[in-house]
py3Dmol code that shows the C-alpha trace and the ligand (Angstrom):
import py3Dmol

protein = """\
ATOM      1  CA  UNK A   1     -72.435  99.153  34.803  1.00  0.00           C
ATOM      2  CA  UNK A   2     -72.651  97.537  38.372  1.00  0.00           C
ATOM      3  CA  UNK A   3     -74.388  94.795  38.075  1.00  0.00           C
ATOM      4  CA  UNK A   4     -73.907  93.559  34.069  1.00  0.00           C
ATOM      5  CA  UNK A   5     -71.165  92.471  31.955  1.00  0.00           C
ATOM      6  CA  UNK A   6     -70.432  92.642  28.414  1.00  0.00           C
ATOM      7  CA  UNK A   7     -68.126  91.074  26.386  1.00  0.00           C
ATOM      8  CA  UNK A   8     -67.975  90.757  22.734  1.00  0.00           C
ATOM      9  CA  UNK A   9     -65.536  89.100  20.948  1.00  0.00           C
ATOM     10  CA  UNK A  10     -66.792  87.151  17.186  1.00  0.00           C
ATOM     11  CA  UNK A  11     -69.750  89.507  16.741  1.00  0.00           C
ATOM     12  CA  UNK A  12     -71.054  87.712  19.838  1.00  0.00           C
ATOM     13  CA  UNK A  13     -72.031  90.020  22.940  1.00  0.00           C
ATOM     14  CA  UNK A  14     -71.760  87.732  26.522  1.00  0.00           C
ATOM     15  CA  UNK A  15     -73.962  89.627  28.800  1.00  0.00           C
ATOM     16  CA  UNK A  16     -73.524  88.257  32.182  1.00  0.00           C
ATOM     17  CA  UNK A  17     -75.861  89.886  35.232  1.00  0.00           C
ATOM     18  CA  UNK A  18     -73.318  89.687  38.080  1.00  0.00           C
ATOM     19  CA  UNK A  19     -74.924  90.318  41.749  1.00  0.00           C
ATOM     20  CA  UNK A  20     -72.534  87.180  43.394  1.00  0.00           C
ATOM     21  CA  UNK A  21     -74.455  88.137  46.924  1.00  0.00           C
ATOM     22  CA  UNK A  22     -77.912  88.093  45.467  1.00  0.00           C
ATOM     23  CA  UNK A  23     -78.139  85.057  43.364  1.00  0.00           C
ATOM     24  CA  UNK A  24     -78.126  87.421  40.193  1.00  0.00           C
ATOM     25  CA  UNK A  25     -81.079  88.680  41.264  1.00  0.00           C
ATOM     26  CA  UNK A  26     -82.679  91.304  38.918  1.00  0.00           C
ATOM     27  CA  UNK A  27     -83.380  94.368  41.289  1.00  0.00           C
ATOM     28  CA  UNK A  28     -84.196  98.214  39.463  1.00  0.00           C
ATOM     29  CA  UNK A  29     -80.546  98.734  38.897  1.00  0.00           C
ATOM     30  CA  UNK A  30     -80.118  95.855  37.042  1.00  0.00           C
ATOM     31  CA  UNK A  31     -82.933  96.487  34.597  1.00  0.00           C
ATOM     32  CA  UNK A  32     -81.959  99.711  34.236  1.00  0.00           C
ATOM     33  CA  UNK A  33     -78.295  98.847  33.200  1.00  0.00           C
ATOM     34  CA  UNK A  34     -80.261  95.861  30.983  1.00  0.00           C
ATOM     35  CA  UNK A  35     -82.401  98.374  29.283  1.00  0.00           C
ATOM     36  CA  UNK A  36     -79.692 100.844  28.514  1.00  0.00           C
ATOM     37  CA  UNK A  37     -76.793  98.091  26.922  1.00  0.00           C
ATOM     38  CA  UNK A  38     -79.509  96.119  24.979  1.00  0.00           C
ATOM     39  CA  UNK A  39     -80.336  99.667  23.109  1.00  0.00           C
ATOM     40  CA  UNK A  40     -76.725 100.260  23.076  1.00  0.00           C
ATOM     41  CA  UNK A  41     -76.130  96.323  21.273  1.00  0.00           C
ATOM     42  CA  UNK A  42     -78.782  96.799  19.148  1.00  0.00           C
ATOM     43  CA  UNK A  43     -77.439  99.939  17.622  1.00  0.00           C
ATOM     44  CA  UNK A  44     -74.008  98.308  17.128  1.00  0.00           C
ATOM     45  CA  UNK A  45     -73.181  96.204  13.415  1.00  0.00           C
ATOM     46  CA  UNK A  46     -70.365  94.437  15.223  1.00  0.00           C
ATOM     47  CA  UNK A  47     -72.700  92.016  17.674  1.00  0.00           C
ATOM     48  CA  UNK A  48     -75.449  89.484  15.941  1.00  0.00           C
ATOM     49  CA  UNK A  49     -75.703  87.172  18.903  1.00  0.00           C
ATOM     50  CA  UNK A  50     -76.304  87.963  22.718  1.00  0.00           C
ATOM     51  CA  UNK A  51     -75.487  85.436  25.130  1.00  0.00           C
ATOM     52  CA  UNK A  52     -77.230  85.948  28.243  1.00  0.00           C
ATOM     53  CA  UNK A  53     -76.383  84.427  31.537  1.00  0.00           C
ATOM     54  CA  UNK A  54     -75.327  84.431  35.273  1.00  0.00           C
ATOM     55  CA  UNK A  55     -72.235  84.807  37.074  1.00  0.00           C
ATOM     56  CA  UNK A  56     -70.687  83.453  39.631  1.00  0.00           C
ATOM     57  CA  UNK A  57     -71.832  83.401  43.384  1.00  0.00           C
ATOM     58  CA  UNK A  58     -70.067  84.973  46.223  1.00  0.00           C
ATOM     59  CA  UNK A  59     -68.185  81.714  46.842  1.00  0.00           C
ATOM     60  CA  UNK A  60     -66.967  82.199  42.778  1.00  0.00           C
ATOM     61  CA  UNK A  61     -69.428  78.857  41.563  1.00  0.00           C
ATOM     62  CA  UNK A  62     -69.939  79.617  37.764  1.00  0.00           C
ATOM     63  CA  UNK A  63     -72.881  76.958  37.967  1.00  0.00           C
ATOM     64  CA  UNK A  64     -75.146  78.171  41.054  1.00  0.00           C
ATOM     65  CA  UNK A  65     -77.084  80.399  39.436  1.00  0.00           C
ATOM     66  CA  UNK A  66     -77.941  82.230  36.396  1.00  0.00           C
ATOM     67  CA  UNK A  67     -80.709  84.667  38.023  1.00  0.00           C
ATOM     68  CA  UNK A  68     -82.736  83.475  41.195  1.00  0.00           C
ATOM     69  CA  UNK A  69     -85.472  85.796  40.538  1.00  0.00           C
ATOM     70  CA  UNK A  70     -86.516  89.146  40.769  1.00  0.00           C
ATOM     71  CA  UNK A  71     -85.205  90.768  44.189  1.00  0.00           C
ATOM     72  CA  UNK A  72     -87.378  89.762  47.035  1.00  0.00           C
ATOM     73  CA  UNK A  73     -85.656  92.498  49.330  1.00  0.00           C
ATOM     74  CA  UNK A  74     -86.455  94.871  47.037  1.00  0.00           C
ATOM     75  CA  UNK A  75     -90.310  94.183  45.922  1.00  0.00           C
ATOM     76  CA  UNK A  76     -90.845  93.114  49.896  1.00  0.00           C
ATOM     77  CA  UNK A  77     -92.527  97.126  51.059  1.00  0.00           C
ATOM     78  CA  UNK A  78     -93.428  97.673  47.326  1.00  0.00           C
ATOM     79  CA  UNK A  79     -97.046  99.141  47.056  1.00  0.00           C
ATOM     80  CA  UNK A  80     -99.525  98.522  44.518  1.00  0.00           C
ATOM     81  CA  UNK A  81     -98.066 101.154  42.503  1.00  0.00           C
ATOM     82  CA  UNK A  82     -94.745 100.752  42.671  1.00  0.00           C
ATOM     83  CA  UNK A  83     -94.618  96.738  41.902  1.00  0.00           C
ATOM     84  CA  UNK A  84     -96.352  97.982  38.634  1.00  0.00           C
ATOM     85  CA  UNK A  85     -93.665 100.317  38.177  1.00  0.00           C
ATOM     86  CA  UNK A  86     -91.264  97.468  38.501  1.00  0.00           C
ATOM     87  CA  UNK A  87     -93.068  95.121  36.564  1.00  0.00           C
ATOM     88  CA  UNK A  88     -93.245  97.408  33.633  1.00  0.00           C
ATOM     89  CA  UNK A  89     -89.589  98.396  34.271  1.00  0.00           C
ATOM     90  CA  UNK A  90     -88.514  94.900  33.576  1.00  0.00           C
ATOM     91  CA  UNK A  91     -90.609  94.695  30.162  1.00  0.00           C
ATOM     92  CA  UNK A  92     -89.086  97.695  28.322  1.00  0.00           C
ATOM     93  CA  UNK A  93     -85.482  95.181  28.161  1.00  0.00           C
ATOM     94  CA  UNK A  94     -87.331  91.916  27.751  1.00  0.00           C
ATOM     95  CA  UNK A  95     -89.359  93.289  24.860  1.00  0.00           C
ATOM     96  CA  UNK A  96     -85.884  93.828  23.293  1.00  0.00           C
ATOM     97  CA  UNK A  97     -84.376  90.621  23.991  1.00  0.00           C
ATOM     98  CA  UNK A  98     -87.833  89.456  22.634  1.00  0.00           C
ATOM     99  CA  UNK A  99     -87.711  91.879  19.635  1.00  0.00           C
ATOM    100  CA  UNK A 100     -83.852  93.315  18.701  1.00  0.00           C
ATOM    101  CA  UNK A 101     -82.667  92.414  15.388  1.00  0.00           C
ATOM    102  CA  UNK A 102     -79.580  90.562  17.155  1.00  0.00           C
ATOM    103  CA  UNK A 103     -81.114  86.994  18.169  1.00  0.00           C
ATOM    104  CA  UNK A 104     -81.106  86.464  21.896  1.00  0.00           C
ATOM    105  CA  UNK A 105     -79.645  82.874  23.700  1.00  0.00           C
ATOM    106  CA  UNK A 106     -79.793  82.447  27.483  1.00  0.00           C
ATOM    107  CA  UNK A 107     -77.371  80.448  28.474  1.00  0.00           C
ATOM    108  CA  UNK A 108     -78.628  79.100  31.772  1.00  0.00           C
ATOM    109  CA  UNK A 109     -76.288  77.679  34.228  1.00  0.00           C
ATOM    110  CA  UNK A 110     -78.095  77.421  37.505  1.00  0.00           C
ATOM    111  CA  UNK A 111     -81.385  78.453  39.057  1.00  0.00           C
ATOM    112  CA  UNK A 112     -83.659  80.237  36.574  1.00  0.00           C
ATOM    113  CA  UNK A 113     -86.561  80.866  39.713  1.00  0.00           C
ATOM    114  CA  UNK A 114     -89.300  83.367  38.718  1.00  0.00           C
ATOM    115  CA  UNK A 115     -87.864  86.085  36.987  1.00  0.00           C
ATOM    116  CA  UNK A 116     -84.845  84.135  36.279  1.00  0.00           C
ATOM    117  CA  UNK A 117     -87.266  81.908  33.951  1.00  0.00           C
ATOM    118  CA  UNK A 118     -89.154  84.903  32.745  1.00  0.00           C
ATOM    119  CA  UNK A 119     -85.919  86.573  31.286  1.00  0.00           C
ATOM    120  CA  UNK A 120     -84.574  83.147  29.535  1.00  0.00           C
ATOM    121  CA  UNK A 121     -88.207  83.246  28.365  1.00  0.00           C
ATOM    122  CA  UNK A 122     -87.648  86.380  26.412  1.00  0.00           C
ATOM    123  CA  UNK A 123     -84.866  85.348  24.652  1.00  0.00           C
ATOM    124  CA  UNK A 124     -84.974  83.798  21.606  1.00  0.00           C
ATOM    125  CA  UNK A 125     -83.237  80.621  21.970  1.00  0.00           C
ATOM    126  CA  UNK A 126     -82.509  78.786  25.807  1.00  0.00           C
ATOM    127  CA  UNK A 127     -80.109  76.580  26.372  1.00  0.00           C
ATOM    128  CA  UNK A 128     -79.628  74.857  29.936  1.00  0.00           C
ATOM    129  CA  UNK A 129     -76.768  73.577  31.470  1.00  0.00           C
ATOM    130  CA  UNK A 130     -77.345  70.046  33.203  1.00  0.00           C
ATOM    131  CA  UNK A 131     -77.920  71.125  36.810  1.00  0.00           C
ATOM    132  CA  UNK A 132     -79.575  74.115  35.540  1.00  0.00           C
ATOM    133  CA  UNK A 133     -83.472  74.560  37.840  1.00  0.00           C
ATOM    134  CA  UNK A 134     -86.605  75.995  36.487  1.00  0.00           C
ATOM    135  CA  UNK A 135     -89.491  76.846  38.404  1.00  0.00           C
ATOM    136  CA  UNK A 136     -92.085  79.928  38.519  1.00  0.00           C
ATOM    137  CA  UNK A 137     -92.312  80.255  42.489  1.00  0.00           C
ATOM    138  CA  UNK A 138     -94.004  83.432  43.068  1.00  0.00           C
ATOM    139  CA  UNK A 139     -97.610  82.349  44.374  1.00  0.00           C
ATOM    140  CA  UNK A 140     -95.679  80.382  46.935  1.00  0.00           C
ATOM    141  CA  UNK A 141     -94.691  84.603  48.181  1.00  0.00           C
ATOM    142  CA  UNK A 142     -97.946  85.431  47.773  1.00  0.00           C
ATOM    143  CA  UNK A 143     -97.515  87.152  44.040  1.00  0.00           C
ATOM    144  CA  UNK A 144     -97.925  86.073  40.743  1.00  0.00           C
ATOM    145  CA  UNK A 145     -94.838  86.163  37.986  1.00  0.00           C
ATOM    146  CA  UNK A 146     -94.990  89.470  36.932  1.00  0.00           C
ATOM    147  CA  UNK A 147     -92.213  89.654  34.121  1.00  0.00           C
ATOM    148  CA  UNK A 148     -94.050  88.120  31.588  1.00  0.00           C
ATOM    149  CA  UNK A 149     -94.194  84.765  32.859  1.00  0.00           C
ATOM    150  CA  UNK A 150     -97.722  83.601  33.260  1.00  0.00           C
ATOM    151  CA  UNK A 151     -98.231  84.832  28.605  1.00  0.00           C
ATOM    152  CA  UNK A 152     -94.710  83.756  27.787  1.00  0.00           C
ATOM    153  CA  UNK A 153     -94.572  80.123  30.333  1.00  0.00           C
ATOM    154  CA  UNK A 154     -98.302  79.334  28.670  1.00  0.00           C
ATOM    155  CA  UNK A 155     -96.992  80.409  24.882  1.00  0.00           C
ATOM    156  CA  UNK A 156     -93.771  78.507  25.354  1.00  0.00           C
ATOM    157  CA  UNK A 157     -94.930  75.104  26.873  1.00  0.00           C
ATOM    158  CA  UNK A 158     -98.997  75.383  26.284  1.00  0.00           C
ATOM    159  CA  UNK A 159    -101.526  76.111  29.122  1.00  0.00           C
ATOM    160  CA  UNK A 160    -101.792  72.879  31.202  1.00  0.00           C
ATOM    161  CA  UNK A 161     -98.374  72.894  31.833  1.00  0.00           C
ATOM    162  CA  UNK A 162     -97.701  76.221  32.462  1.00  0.00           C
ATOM    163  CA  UNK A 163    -100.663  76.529  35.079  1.00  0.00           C
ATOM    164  CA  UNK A 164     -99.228  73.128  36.839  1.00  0.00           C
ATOM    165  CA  UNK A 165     -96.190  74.750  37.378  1.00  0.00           C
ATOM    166  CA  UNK A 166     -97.367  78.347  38.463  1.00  0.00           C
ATOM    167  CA  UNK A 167     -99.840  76.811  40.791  1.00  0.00           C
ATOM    168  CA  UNK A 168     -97.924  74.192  42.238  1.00  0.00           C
ATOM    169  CA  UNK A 169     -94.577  76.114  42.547  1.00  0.00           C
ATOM    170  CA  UNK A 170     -92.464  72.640  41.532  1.00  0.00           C
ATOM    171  CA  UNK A 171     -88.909  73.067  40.867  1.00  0.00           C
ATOM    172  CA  UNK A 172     -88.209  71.161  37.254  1.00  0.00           C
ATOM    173  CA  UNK A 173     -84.829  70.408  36.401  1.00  0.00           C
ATOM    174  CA  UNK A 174     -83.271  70.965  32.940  1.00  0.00           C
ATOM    175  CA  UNK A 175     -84.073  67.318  31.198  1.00  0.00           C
ATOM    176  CA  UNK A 176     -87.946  68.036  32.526  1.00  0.00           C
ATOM    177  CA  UNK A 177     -87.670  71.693  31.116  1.00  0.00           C
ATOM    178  CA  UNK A 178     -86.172  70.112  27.826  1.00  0.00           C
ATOM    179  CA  UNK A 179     -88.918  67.414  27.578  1.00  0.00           C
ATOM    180  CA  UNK A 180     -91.655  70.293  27.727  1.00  0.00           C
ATOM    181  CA  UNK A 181     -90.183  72.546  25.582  1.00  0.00           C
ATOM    182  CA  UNK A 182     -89.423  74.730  27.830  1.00  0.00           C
ATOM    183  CA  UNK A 183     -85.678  74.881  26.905  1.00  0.00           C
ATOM    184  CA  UNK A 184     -83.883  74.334  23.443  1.00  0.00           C
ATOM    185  CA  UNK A 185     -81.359  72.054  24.711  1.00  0.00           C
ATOM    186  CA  UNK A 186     -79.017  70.543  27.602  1.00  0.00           C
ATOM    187  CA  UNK A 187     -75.525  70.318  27.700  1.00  0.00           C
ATOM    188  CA  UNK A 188     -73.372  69.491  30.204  1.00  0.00           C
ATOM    189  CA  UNK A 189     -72.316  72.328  32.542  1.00  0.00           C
ATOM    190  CA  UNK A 190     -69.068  72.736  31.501  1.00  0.00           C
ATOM    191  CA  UNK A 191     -70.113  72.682  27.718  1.00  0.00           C
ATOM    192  CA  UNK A 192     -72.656  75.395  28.257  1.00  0.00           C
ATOM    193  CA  UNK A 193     -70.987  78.491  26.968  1.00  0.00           C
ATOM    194  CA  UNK A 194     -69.096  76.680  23.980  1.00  0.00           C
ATOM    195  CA  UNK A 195     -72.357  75.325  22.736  1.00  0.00           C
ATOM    196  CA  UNK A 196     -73.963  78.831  23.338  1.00  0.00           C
ATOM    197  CA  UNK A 197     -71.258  80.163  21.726  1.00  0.00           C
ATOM    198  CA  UNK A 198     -71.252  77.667  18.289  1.00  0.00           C
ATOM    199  CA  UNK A 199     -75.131  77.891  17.593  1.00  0.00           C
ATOM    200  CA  UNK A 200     -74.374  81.905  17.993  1.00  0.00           C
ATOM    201  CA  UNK A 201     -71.344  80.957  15.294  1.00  0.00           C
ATOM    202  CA  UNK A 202     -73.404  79.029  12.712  1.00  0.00           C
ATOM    203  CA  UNK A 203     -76.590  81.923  12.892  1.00  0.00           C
ATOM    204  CA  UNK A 204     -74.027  84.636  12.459  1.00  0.00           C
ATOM    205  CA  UNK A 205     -72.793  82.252   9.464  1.00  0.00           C
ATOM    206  CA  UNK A 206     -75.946  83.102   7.679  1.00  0.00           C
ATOM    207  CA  UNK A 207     -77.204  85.880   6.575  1.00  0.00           C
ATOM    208  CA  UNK A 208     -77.837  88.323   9.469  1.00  0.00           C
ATOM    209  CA  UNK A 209     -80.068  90.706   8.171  1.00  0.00           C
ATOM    210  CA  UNK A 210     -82.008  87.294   6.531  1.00  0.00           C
ATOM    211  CA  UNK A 211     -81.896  86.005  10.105  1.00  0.00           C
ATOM    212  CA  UNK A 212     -83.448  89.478  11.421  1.00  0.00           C
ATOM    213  CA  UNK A 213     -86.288  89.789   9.327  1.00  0.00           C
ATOM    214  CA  UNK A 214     -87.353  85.786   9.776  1.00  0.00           C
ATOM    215  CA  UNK A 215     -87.456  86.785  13.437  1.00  0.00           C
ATOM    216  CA  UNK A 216     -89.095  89.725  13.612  1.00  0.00           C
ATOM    217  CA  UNK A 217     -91.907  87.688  11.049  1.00  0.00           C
ATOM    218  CA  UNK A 218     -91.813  84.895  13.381  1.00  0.00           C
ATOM    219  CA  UNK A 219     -92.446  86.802  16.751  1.00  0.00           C
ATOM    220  CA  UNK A 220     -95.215  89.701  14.432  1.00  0.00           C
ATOM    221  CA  UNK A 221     -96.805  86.267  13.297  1.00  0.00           C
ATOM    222  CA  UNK A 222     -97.110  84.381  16.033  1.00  0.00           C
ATOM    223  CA  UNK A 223    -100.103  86.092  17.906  1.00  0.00           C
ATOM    224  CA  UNK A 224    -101.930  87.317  14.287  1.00  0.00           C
ATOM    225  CA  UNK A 225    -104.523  84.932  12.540  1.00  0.00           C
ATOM    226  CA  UNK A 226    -102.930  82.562  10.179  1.00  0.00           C
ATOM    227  CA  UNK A 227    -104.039  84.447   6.821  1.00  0.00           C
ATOM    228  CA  UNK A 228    -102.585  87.979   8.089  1.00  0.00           C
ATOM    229  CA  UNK A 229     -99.376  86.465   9.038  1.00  0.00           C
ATOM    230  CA  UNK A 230     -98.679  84.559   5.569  1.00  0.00           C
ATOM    231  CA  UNK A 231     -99.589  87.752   4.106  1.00  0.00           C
ATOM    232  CA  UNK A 232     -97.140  89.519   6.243  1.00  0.00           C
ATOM    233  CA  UNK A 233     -94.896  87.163   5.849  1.00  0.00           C
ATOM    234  CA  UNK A 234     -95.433  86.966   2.109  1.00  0.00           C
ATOM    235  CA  UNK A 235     -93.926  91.272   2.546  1.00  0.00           C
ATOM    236  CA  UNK A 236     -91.293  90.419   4.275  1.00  0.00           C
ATOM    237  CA  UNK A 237     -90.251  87.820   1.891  1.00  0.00           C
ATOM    238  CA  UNK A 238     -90.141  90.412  -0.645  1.00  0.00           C
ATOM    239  CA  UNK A 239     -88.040  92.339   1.437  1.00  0.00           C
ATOM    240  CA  UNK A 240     -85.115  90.250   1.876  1.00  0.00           C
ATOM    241  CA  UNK A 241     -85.106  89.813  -1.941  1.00  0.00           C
ATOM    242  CA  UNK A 242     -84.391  93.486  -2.664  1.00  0.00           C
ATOM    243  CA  UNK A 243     -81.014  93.170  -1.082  1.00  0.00           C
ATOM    244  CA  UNK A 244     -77.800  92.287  -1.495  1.00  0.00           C
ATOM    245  CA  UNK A 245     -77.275  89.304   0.598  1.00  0.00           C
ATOM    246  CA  UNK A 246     -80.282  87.700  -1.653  1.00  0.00           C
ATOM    247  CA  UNK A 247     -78.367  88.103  -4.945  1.00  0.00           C
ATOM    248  CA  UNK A 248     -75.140  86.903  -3.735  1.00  0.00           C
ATOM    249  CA  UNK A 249     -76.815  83.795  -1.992  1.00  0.00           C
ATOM    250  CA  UNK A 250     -78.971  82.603  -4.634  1.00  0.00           C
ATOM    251  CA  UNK A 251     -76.129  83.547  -7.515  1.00  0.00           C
ATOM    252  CA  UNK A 252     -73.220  81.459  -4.933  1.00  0.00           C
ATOM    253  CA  UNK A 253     -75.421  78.663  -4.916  1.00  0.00           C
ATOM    254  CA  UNK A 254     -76.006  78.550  -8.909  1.00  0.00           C
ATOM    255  CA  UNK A 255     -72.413  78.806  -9.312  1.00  0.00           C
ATOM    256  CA  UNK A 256     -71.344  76.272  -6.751  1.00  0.00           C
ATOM    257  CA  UNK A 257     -69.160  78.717  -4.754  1.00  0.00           C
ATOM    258  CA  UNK A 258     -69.430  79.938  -0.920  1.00  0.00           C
ATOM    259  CA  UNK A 259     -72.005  82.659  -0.604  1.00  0.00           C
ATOM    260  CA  UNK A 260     -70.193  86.193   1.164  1.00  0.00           C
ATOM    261  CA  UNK A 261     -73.377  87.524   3.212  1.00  0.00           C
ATOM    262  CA  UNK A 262     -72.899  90.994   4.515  1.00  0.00           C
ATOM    263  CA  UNK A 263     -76.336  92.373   4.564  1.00  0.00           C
ATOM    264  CA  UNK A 264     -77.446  93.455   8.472  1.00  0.00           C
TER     265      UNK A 264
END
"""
ligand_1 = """\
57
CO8
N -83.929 88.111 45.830
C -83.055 88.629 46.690
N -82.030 87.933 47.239
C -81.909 86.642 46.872
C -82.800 86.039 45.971
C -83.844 86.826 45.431
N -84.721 86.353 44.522
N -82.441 84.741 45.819
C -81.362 84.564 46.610
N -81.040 85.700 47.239
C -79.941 85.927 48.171
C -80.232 85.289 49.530
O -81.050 86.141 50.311
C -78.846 85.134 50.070
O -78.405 86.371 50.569
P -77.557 86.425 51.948
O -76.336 85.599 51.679
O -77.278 87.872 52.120
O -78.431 85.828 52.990
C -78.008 84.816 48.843
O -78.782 85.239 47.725
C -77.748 83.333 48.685
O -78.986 82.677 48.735
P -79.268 81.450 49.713
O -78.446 81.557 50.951
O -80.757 81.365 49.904
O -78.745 80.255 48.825
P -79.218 78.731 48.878
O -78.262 77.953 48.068
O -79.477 78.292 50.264
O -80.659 78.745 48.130
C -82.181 79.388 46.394
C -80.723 79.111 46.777
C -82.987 78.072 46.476
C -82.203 79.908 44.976
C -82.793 80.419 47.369
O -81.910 81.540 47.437
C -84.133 80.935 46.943
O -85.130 80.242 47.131
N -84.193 82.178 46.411
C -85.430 82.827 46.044
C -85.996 82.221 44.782
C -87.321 82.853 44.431
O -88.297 82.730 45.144
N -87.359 83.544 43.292
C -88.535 84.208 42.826
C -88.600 85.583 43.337
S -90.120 86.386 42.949
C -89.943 86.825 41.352
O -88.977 86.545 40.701
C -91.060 87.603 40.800
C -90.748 88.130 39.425
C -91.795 89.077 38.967
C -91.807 90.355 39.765
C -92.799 91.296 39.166
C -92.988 92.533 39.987
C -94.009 93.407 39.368
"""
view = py3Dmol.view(width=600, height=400)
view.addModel(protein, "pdb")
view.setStyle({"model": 0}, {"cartoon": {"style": "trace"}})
view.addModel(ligand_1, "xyz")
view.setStyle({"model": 1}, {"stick": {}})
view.zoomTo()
view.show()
């Protein structure tokens, strides 16, 4: 890989996009090489959590950016048809940060600008670092966000607030993004991959496969009407309690022992 790196070490995959003279900018390579690891992660028992974020810029700061967009070099002579390509080349890995059984954090730990925001928006779980900038600036260039970001910005934060901040372009830094849901948490900067890395510790500390299945209700629930998805949820309740991990949980907790969950 180029332009990603991955790291596992506790069951916990670090995926870092790594372009230090672009900003972490997410050009076709990059989704590409995104596409191809998250299948490979997701077919591999030894990772439940992937960290996402950004690495270093070409002067080695840790804390400029975690991705500054989508590449503007790149998309500047698209035509009609190949900005669709690219658009649709970025979904295929976001619907699997969306929708893998491993959860999904992005750590964020700088600018998260237009696609930068739309890929911490398909992950499950964001956490910001304290200088950490949001903002969706792509009618400003005379586009719209085209990775997701005008469904997932509205779903995340509600309507109003996501059409302020595509039409207006503002930058919003990681308290505002906090304070409109827009990110889990802040943390200082230097705290940003140990706290990443301890919420990853205490979901892998229950059961995975329990974990999995409450996700993949959550996300199949969320657009359905509310008496379809309690009746889907309602099967995949009955699901978890055909295996393993429910007997020893449920049987630990009547005998006043630690539970040993395995199932994933
Ligand atoms: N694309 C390509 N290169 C970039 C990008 C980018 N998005 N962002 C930064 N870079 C490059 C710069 O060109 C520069 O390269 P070089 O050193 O060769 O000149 C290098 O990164 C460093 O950047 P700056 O010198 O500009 O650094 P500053 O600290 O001065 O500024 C900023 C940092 C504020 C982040 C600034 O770089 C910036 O505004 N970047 C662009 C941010 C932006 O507009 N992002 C949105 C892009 S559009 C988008 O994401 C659409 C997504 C959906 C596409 C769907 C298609 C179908």
């Amino acid at each position: 890989m180029n332009n990603l790196r991955l790291d596992v070490e506790n069951e916990i995959a670090v995926l870092t996009i790594s372009r230090p003279g672009a900003l972490n900018a997410l050009n076709s390579e990059t989704l590409n090489e995104l596409n191809v690891v998250l299948s490979e992660i997701e077919a591999r028992d030894d990772v439940k959590v992937v960290i996402l974020t950004g690495g270093p810029d070409k002067k080695d700061n840790p804390y400029k950016s975690f991705v500054a967009g989508a590449d503007i070099a790149e998309m500047v002579n698209f035509t009609a048809a190949e900005a669709r390509a690219f658009g649709m080349r970025a979904a295929e890995p976001f619907f699997k940060l969306m929708n893998m059984r491993q959860v999904t954090i992005a750590a964020v730990n700088g600018f998260a600008l237009g696609g930068g925001c739309e890929i911490a928006m398909a992950c499950d779980i964001r956490i910001a670092a304290e200088n950490a900038t949001f903002a969706q600036p792509e009618t400003g260039l005379g586009i719209i966000p085209g990775f997701g970001g005008t469904q997932r910005l509205a779903r995340l934060v509600g309507m109003g607030r996501a059409k302020e901040l595509i039409f207006t372009c503002d930058n919003i830094d990681a308290n505002e993004a906090y304070r409109i849901g827009l990110v889990n948490k802040v943390v200082a900067k230097e705290e940003l991959m140990n706290t990443a890395k301890s919420m990853a510790a205490k979901i892998i500390s229950k059961g995975s496969y329990a974990v999995s299945i409450a996700k993949a209700a959550i996300n199949n629930g969320y657009d359905m009407d509310i008496k379809n998805a309690v009746e889907m949820e309602a099967n995949l309740f009955g699901i978890t309690c055909s295996t393993h991990d429910k007997t020893e949980g449920m049987s630990a907790f009547l005998e006043r022992r630690a539970a040993n969950l395995t199932d994933f």
